[in-house]
RODO-2510 file (C-alpha; in nm, 4 decimals, decimal comma):
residues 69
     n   res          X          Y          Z
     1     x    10,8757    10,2055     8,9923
     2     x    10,9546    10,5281     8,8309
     3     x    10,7324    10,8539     8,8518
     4     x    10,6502    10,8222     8,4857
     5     x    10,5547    10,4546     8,4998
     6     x    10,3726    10,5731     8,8455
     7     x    10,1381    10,8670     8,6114
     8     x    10,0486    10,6093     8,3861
     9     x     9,9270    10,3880     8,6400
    10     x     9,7519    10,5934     8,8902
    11     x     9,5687    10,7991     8,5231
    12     x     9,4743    10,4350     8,4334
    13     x     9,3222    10,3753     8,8042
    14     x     9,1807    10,7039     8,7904
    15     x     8,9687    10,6318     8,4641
    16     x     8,8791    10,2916     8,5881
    17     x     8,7359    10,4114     8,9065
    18     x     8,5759    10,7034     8,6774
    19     x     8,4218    10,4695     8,4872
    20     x     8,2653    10,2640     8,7523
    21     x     8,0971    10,5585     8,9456
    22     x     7,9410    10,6494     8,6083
    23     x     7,8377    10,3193     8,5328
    24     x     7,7916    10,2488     8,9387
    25     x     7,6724    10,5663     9,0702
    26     x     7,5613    10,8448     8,8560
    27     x     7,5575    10,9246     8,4756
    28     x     7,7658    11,2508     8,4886
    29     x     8,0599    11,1206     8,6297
    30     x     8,1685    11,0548     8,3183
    31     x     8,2993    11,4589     8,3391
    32     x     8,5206    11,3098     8,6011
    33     x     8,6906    11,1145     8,3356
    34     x     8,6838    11,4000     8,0815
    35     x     8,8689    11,6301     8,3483
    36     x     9,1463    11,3258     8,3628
    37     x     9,1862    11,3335     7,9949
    38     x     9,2207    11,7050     7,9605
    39     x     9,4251    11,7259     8,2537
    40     x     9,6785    11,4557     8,0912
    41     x     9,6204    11,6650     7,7532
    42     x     9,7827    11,9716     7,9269
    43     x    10,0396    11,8153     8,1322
    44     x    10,1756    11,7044     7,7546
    45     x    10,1647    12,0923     7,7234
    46     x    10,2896    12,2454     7,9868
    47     x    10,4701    11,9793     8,1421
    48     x    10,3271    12,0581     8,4677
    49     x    10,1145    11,7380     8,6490
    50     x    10,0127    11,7328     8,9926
    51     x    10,0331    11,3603     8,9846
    52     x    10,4337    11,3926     8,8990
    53     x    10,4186    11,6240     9,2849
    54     x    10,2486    11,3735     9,4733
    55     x    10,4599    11,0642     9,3273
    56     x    10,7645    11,2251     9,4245
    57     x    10,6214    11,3216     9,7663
    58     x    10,5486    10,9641     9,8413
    59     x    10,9051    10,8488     9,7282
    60     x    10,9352    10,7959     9,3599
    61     x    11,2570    10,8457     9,1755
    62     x    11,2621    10,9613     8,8556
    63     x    11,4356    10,7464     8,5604
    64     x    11,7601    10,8103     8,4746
    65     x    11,8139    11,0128     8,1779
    66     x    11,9173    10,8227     7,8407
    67     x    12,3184    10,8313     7,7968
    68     x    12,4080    10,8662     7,3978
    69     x    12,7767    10,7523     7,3208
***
């Protein structure tokens, strides 16, 4: 798995689990699941996501960069 495919999934897990606790827990945790969404707003940005860190950290590669002939 790449470190791109590896932001999509852990964002995806992180809005799932989001979404339980609100639905589970309490009512305002659906600001957890508005921080996720701005944070992958600004990472579109800035190009700076602490996800990408912490993939790499625990051994992600990143995909290889498109070839044109």
């Amino acid at each position: 798995m790449t470190v791109e495919n590896g932001v999509r999934v852990f964002a995806g897990i992180m809005i799932w689990l989001s979404l339980a606790l609100t639905l589970l827990v309490h009512p305002l945790f659906w600001l957890f699941t508005a921080f996720i969404g701005l944070n992958l707003i600004q990472s579109a940005f800035t190009g700076i996501c602490p996800a990408t860190a912490l993939l790499r950290k625990l051994g992600l590669k990143d995909a290889p960069a498109c070839s044109t002939k």
